[in-house]
N, C-alpha and C positions, 0 to 999 in steps of 0.2 A: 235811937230806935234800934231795936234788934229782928233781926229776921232771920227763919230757921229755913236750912234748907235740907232736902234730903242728900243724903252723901252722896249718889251720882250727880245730880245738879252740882253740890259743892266741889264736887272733882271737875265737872266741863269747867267752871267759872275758873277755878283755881288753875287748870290747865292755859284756857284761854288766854288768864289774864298774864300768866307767866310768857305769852307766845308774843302776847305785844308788850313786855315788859312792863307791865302795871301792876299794881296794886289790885287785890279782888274788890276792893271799896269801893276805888276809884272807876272802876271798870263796872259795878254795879249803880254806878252813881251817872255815868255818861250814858250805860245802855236804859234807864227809868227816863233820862232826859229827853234821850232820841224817841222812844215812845209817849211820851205823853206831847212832844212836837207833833208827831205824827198823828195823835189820836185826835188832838186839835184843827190838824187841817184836815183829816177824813171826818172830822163832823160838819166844820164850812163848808166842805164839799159835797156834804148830803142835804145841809140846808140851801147852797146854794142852787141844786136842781129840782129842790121841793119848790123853791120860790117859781124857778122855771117853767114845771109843770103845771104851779097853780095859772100862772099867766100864758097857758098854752105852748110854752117855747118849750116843744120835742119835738123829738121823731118817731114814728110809728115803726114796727117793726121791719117790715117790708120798705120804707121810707130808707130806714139805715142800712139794710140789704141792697139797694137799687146803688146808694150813692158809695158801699163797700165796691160791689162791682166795678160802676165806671170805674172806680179809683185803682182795681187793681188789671183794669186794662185800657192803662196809660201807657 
């Protein structure tokens, strides 16, 4: 696979990857992995408060304001 980048992007990468002693490859190969990590738990994460929602389990706006407060005068 080849991927174009514009020459300022290619300089942050190139810079970056020189900063932690990497390869721009490898450095573009760990930073693709840690997002789509990420982008996989931020979507369980939005299925899992859909599920929530559907079965009633929130909190109202005013609900998570009451219980912000107590909590910030503890």
């Amino acid at each position: 696979m080849e991927v174009n980048f514009t020459p300022e992007l290619e300089a942050k990468l190139t810079h970056t990857a020189a900063q932690q002693g990497r390869e721009p490859g490898e450095f573009v190969q760990e930073v693709l992995a840690r997002y789509f990590e990420e982008e996989t738990r931020f979507v369980e994460a939005v299925e899992r408060g859909e599920e929530a929602l559907r079965r009633g389990d929130y909190l109202t706006h005013d609900q998570a304001g009451q219980r912000l407060r107590r909590f910030l005068q503890s």
